[in-house]
CHARMM-style PDB file with segment names, atoms N, HN, CA, C and O in Angstrom:
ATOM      1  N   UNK     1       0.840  -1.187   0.000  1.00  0.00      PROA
ATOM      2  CA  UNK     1       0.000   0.000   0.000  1.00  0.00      PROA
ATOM      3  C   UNK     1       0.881   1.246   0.000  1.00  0.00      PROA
ATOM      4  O   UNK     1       1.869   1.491   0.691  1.00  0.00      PROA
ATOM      5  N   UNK     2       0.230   2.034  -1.026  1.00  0.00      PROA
ATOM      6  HN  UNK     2      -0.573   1.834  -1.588  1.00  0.00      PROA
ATOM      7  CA  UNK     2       1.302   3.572  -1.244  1.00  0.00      PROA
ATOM      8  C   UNK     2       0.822   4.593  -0.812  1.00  0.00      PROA
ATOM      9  O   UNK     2      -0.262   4.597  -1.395  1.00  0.00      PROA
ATOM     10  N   UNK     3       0.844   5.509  -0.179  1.00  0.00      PROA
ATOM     11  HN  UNK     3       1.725   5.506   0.295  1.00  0.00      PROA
ATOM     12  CA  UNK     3       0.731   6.813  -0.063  1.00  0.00      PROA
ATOM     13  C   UNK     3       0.274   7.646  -1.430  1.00  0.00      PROA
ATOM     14  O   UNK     3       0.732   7.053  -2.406  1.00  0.00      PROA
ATOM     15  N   UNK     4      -0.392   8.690  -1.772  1.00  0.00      PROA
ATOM     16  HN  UNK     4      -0.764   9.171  -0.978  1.00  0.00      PROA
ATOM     17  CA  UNK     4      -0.446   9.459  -2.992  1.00  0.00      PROA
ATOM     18  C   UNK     4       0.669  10.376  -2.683  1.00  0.00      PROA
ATOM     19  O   UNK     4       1.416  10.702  -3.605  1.00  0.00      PROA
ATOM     20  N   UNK     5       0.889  10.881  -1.354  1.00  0.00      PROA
ATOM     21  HN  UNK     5       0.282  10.617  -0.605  1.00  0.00      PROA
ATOM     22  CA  UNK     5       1.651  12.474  -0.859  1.00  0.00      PROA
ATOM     23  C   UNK     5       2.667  11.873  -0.669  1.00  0.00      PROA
ATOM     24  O   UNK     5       3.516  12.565  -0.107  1.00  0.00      PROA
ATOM     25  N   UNK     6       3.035  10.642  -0.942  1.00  0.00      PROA
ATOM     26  HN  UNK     6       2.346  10.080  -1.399  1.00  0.00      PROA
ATOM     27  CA  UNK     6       4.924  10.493  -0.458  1.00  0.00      PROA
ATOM     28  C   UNK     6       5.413  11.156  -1.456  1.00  0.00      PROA
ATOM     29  O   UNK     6       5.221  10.882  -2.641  1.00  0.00      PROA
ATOM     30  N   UNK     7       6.210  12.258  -0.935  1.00  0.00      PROA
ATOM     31  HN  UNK     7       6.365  12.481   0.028  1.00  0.00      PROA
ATOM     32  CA  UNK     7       6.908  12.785  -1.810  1.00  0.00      PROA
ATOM     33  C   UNK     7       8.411  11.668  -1.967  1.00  0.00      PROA
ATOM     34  O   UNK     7       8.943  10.974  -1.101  1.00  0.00      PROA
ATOM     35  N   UNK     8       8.820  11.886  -3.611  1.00  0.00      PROA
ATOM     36  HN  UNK     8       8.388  12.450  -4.315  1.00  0.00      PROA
ATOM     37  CA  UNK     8       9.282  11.208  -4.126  1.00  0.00      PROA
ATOM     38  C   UNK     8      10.970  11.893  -4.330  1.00  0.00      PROA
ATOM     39  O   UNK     8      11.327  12.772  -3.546  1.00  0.00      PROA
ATOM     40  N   UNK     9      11.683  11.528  -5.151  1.00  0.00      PROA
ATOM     41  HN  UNK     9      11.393  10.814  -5.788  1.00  0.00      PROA
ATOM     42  CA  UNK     9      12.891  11.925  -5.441  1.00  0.00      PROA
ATOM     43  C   UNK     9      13.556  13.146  -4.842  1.00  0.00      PROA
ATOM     44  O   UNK     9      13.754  13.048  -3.630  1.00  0.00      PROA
ATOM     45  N   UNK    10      13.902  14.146  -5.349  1.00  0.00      PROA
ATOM     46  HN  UNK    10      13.742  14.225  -6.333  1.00  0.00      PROA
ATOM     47  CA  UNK    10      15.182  14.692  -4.804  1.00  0.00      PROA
ATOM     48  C   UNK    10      14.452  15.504  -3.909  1.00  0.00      PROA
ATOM     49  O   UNK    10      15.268  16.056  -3.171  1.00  0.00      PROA
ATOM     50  N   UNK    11      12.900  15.951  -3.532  1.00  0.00      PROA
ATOM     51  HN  UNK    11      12.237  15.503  -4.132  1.00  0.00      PROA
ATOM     52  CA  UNK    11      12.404  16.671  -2.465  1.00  0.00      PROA
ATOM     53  C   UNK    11      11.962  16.094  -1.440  1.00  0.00      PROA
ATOM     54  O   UNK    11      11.382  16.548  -0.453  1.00  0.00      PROA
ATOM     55  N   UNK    12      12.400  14.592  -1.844  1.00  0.00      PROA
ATOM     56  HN  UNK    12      12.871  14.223  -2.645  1.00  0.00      PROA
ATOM     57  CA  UNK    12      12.011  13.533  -0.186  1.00  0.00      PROA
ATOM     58  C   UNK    12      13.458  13.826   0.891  1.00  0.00      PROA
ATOM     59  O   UNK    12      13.411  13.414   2.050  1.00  0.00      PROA
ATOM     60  N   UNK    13      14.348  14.355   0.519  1.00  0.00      PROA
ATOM     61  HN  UNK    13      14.386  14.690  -0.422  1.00  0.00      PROA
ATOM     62  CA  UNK    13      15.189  15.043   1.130  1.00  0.00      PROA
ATOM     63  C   UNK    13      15.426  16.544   1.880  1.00  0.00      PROA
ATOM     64  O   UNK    13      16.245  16.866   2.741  1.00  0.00      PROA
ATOM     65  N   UNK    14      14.287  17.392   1.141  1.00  0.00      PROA
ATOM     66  HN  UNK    14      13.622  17.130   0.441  1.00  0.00      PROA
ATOM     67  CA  UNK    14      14.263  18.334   1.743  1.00  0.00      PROA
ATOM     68  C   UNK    14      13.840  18.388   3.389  1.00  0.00      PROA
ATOM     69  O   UNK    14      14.677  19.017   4.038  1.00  0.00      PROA
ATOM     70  N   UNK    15      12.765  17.882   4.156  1.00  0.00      PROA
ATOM     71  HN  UNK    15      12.086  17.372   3.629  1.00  0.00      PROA
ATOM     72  CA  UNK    15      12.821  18.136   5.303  1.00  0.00      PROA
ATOM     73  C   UNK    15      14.067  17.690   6.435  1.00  0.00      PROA
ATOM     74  O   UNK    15      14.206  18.166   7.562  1.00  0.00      PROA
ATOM     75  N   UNK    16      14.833  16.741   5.847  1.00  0.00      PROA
ATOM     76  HN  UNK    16      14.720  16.354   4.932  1.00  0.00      PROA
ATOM     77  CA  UNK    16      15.991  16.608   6.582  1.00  0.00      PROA
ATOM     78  C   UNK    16      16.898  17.769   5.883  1.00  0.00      PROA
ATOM     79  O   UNK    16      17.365  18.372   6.849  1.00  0.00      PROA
ATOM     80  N   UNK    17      17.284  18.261   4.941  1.00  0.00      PROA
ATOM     81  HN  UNK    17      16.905  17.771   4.156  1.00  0.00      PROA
ATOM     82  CA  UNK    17      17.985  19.549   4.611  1.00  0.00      PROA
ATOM     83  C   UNK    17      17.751  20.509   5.317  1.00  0.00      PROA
ATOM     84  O   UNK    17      18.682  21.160   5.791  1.00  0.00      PROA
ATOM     85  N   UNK    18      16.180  20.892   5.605  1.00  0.00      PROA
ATOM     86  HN  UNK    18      15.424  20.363   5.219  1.00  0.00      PROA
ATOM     87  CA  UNK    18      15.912  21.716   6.512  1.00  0.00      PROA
ATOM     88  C   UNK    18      16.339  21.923   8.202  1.00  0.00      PROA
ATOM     89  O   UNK    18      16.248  22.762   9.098  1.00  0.00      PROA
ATOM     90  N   UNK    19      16.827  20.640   7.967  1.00  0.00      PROA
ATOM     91  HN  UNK    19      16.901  19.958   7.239  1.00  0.00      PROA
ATOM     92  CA  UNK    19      16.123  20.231   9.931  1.00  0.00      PROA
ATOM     93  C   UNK    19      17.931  20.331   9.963  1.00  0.00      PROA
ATOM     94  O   UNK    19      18.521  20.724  10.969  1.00  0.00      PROA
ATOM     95  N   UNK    20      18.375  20.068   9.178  1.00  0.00      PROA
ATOM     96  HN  UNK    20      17.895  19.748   8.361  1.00  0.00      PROA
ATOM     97  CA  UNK    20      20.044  19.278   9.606  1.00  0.00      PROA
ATOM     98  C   UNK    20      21.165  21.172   9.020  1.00  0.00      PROA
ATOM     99  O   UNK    20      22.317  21.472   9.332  1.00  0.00      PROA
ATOM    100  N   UNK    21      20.554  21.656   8.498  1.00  0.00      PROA
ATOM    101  HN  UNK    21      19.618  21.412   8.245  1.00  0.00      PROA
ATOM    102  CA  UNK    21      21.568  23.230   8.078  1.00  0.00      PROA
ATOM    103  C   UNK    21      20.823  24.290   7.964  1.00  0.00      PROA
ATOM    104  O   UNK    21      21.147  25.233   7.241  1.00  0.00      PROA
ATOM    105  N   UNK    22      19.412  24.249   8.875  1.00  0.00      PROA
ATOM    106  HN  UNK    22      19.149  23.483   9.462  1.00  0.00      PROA
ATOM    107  CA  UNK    22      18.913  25.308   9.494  1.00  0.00      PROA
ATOM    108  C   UNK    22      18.359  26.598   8.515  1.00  0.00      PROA
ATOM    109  O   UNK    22      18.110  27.749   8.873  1.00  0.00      PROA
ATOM    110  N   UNK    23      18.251  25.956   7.067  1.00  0.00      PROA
ATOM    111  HN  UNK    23      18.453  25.021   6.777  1.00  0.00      PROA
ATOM    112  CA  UNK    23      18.023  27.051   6.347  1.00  0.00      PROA
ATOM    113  C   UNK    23      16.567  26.906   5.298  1.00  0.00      PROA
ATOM    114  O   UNK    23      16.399  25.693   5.429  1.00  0.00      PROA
ATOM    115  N   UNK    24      15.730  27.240   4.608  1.00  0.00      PROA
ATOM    116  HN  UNK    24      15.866  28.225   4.501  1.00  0.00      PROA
ATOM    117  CA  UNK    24      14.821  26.805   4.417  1.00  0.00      PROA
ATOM    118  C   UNK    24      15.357  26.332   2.669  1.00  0.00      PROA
ATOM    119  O   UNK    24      16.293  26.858   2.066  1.00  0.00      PROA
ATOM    120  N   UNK    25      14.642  25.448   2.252  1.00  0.00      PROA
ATOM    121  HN  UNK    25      13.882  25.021   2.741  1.00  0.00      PROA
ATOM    122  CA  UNK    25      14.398  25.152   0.580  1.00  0.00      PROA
ATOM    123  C   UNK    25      14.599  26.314  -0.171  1.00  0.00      PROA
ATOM    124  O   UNK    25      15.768  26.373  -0.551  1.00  0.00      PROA
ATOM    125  N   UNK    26      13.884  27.308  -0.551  1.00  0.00      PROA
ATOM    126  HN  UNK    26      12.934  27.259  -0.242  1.00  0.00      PROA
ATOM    127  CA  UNK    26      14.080  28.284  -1.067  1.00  0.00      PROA
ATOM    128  C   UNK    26      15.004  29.522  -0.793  1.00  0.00      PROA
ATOM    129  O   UNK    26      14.926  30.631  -1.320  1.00  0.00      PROA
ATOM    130  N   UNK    27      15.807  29.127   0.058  1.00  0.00      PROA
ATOM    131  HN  UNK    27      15.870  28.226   0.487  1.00  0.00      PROA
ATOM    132  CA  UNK    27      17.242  29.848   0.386  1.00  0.00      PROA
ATOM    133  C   UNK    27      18.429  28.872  -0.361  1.00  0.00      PROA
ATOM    134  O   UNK    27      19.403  29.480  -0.806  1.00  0.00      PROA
ATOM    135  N   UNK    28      18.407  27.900  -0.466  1.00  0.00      PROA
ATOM    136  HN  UNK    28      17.617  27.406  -0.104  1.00  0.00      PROA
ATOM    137  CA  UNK    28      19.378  27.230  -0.614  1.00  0.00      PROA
ATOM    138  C   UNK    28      19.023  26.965  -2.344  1.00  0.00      PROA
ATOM    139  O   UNK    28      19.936  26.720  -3.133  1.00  0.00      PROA
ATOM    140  N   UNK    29      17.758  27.043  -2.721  1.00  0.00      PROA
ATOM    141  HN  UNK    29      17.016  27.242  -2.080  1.00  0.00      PROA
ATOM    142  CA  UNK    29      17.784  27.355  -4.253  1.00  0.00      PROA
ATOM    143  C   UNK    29      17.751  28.787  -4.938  1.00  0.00      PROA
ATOM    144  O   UNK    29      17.758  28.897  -6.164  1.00  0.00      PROA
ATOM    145  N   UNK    30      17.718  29.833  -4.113  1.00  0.00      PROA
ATOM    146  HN  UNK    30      17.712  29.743  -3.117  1.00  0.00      PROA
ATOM    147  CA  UNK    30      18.129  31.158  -4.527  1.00  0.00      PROA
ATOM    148  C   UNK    30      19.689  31.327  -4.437  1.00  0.00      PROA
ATOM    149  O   UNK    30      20.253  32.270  -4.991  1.00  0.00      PROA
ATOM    150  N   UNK    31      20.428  30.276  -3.644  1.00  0.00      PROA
ATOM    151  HN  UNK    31      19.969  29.509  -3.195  1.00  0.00      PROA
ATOM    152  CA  UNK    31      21.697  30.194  -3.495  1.00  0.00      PROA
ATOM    153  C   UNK    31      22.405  29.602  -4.803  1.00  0.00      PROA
ATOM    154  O   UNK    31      23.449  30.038  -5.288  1.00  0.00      PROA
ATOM    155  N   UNK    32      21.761  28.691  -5.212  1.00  0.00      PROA
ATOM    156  HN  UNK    32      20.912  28.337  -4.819  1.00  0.00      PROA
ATOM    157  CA  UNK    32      21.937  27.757  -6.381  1.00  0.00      PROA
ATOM    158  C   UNK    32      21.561  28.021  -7.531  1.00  0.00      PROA
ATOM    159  O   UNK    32      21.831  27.435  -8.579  1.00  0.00      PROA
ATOM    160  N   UNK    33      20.821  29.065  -7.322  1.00  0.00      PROA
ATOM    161  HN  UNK    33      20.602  29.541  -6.470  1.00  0.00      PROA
ATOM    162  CA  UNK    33      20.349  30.107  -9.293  1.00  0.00      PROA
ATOM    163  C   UNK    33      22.090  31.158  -9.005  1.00  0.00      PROA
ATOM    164  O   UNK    33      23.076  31.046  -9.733  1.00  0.00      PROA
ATOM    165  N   UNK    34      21.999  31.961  -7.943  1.00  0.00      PROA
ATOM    166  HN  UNK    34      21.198  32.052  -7.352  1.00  0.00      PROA
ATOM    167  CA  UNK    34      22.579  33.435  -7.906  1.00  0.00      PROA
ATOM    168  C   UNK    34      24.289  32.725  -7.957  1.00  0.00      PROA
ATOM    169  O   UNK    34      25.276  33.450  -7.832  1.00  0.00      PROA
ATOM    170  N   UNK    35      24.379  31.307  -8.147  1.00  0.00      PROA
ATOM    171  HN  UNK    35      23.578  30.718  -8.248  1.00  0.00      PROA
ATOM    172  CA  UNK    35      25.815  31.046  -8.278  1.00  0.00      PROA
ATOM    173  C   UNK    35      26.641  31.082  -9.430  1.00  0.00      PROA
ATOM    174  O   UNK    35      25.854  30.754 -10.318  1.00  0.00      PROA
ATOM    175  N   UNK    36      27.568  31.247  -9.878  1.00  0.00      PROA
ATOM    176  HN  UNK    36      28.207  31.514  -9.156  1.00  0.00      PROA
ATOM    177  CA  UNK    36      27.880  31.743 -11.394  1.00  0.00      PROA
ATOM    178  C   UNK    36      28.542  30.195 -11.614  1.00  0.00      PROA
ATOM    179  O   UNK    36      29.430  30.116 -12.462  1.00  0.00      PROA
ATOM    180  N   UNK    37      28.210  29.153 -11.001  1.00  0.00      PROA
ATOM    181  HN  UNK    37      27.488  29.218 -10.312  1.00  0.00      PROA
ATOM    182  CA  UNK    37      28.583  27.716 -11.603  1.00  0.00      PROA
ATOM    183  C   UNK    37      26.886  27.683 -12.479  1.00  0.00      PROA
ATOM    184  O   UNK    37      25.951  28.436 -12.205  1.00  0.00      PROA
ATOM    185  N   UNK    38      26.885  26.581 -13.562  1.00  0.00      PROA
ATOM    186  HN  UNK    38      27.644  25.970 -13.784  1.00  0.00      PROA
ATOM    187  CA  UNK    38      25.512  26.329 -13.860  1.00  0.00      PROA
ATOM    188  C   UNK    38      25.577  24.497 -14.405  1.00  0.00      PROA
ATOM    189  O   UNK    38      24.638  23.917 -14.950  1.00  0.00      PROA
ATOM    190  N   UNK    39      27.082  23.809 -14.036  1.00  0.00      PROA
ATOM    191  HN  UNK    39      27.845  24.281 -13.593  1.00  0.00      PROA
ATOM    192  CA  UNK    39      26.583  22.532 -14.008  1.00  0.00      PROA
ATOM    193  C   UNK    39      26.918  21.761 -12.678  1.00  0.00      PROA
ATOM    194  O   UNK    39      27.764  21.963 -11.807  1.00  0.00      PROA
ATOM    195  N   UNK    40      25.739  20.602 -12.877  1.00  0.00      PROA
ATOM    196  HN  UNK    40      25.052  20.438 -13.585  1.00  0.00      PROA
ATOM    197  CA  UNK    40      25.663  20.125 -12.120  1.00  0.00      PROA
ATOM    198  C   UNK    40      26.653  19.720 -11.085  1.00  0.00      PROA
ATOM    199  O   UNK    40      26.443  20.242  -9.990  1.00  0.00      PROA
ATOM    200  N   UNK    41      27.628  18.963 -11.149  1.00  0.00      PROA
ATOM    201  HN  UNK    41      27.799  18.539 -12.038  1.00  0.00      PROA
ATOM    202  CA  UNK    41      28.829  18.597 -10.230  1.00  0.00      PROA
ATOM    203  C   UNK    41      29.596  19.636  -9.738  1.00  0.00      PROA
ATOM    204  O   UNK    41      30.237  19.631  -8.687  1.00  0.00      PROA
ATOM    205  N   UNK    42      29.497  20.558 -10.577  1.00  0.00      PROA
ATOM    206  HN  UNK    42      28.977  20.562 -11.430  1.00  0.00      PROA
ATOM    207  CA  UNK    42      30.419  21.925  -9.909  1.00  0.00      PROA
ATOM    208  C   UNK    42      29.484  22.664  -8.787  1.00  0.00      PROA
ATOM    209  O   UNK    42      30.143  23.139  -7.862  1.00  0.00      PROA
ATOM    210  N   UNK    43      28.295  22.819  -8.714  1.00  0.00      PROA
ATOM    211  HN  UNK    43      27.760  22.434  -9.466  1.00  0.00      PROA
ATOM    212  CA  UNK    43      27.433  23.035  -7.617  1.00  0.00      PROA
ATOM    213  C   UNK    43      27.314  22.114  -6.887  1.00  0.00      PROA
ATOM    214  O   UNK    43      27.101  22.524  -5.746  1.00  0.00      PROA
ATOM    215  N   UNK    44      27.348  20.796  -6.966  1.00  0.00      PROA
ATOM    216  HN  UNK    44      27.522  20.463  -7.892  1.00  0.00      PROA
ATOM    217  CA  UNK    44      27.235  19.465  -5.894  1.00  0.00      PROA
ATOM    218  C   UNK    44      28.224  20.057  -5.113  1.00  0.00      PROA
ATOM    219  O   UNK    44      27.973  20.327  -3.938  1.00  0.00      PROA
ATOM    220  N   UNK    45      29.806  20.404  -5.819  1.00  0.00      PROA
ATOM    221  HN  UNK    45      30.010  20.184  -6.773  1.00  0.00      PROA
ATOM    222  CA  UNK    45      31.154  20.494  -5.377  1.00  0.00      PROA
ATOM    223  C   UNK    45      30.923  21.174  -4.587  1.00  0.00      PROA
ATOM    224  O   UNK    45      31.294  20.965  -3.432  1.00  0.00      PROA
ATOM    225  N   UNK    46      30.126  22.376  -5.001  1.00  0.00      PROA
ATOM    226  HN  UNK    46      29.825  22.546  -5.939  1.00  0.00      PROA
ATOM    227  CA  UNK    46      30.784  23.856  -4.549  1.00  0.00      PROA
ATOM    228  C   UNK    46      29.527  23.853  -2.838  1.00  0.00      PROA
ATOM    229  O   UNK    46      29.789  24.255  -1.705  1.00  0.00      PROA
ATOM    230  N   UNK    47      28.187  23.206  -3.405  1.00  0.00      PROA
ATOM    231  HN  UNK    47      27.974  22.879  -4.326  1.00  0.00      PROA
ATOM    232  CA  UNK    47      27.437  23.402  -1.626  1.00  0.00      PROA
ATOM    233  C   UNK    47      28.013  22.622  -0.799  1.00  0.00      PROA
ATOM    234  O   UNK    47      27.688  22.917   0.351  1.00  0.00      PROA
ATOM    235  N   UNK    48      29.214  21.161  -0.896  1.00  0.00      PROA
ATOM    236  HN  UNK    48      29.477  20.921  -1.830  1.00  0.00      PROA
ATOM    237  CA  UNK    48      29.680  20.669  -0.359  1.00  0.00      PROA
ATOM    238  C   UNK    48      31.008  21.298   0.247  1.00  0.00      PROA
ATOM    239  O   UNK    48      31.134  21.403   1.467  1.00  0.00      PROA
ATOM    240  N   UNK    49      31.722  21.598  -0.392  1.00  0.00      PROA
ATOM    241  HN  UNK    49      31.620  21.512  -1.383  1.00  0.00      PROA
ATOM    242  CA  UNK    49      32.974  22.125   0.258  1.00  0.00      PROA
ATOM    243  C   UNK    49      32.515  23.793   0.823  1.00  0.00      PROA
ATOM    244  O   UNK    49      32.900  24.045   1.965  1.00  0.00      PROA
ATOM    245  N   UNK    50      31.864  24.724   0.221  1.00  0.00      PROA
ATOM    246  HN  UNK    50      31.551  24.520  -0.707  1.00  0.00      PROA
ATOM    247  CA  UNK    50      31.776  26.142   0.776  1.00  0.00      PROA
ATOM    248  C   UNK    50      30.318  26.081   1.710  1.00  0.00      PROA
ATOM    249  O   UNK    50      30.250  27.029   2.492  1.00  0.00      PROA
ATOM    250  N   UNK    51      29.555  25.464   1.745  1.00  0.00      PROA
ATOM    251  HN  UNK    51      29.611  24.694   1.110  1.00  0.00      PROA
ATOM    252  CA  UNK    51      28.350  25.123   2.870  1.00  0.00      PROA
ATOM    253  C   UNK    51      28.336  24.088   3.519  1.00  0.00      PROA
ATOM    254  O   UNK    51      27.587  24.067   4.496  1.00  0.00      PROA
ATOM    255  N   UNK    52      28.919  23.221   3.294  1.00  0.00      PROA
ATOM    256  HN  UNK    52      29.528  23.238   2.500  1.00  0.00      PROA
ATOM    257  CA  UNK    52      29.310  21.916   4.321  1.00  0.00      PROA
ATOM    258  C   UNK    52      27.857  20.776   3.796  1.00  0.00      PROA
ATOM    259  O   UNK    52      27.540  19.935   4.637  1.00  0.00      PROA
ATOM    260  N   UNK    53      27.325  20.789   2.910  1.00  0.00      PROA
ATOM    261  HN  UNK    53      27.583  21.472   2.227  1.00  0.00      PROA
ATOM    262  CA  UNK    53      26.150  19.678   2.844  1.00  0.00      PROA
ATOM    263  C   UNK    53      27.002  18.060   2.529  1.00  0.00      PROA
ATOM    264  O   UNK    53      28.166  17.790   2.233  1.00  0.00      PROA
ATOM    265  N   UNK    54      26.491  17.711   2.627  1.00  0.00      PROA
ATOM    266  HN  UNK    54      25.545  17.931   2.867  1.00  0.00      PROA
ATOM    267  CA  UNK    54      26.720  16.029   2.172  1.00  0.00      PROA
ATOM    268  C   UNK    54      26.582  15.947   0.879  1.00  0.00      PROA
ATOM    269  O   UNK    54      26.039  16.885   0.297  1.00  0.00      PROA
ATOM    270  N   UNK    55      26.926  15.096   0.333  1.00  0.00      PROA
ATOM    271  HN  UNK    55      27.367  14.334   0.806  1.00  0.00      PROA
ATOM    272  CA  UNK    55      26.759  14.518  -1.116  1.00  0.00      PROA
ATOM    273  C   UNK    55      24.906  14.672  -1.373  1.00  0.00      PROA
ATOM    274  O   UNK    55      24.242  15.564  -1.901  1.00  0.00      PROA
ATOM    275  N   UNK    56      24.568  13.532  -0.813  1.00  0.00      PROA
ATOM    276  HN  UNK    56      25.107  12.808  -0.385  1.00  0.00      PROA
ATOM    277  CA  UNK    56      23.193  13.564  -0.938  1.00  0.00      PROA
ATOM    278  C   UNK    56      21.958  14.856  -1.309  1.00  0.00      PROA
ATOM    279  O   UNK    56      21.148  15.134  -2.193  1.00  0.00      PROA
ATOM    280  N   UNK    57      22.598  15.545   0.409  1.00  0.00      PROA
ATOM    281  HN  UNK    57      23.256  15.320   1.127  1.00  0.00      PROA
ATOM    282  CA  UNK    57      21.762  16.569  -0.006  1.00  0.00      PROA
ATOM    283  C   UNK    57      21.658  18.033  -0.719  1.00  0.00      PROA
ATOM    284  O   UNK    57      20.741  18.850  -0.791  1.00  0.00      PROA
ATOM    285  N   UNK    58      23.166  18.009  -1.276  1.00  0.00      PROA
ATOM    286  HN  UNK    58      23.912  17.345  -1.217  1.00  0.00      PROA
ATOM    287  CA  UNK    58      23.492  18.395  -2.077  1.00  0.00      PROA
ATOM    288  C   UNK    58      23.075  18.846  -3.555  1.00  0.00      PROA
ATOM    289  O   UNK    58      22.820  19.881  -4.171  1.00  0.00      PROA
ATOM    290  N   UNK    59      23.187  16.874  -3.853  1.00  0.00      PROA
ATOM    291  HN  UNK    59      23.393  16.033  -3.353  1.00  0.00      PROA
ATOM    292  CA  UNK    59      22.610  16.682  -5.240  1.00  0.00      PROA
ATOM    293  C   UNK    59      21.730  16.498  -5.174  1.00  0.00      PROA
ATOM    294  O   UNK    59      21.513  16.129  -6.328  1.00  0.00      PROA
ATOM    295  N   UNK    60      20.433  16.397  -4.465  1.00  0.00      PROA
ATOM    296  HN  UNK    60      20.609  16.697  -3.527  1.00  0.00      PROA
ATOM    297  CA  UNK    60      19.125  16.659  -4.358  1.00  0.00      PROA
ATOM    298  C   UNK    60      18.575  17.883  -4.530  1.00  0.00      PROA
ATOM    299  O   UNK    60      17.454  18.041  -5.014  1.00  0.00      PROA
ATOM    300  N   UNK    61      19.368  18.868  -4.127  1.00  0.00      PROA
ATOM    301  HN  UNK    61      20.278  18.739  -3.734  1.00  0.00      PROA
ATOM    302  CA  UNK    61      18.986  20.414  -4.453  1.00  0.00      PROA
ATOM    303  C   UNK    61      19.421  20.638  -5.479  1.00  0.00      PROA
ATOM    304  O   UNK    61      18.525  21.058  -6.211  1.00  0.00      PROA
ATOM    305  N   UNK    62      20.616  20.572  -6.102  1.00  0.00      PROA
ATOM    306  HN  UNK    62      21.344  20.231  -5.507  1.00  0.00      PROA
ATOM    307  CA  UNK    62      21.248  21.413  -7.430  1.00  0.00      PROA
ATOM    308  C   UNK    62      20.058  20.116  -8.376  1.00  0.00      PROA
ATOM    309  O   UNK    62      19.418  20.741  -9.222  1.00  0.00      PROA
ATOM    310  N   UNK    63      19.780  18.950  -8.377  1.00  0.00      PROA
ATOM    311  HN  UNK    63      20.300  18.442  -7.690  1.00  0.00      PROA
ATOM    312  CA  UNK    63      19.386  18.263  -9.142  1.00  0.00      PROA
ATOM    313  C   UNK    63      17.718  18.746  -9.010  1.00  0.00      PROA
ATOM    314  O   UNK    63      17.000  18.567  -9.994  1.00  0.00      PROA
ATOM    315  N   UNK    64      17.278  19.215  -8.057  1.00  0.00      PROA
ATOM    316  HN  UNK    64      17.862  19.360  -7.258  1.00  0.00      PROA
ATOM    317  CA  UNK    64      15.436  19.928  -8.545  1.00  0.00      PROA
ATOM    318  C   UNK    64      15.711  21.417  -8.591  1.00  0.00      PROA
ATOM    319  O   UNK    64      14.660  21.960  -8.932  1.00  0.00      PROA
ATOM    320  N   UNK    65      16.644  22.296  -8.401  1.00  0.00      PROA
ATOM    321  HN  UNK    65      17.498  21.856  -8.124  1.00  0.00      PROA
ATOM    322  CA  UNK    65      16.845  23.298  -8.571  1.00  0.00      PROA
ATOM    323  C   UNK    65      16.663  23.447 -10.508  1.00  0.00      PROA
ATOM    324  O   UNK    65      15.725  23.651 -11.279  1.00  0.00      PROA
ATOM    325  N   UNK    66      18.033  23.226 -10.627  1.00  0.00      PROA
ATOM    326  HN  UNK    66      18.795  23.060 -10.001  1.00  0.00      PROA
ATOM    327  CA  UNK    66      17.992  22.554 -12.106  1.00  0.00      PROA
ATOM    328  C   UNK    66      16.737  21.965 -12.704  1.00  0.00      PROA
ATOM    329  O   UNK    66      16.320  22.544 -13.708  1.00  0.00      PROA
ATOM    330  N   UNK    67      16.248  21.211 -12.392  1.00  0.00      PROA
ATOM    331  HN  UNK    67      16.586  20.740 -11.577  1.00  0.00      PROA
ATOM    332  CA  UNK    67      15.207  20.699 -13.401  1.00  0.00      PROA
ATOM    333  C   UNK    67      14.031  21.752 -13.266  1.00  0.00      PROA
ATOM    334  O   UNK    67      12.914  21.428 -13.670  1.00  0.00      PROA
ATOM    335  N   UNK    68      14.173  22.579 -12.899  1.00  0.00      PROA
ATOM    336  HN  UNK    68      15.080  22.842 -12.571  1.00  0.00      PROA
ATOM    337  CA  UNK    68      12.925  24.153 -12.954  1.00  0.00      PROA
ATOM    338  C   UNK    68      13.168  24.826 -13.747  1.00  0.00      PROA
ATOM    339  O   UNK    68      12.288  25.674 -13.888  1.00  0.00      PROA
ATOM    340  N   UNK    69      14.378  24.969 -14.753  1.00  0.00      PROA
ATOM    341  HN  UNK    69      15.094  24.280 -14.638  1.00  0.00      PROA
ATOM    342  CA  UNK    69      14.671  25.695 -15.411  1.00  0.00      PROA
ATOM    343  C   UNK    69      13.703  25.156 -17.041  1.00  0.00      PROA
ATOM    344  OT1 UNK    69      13.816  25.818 -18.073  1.00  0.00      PROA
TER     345      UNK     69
END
């Protein structure tokens, strides 16, 4: 048995993004437009080493950030 509201892929990560670096979803993707990188691994790179995220939640943001365009 499934849920309809389980959220699925890279935004089933957001409430632990939230909870774990204190900043909301839409800060951390206004962070990820206003960056003058625009592919993918170089923003994974860059919220990992200059914001401290994990791999994961990382590429969960630059990866639905990105797909809005």
């Amino acid at each position: 048995m499934t849920s309809s509201n389980t959220v699925k892929g890279p935004a089933s990560y957001f409430p632990s993004i939230e909870q774990k670096y204190g900043r909301p979803i839409a800060e951390w993707k206004e962070l990820i437009r206003s960056s003058p990188l625009t592919r993918h691994g170089e923003l994974v790179t860059w919220l990992k080493t200059e914001h401290g995220l994990g791999h994961g939640h990382a590429n969960a943001l630059v990866a639905h950030t990105l797909a809005e365009k």
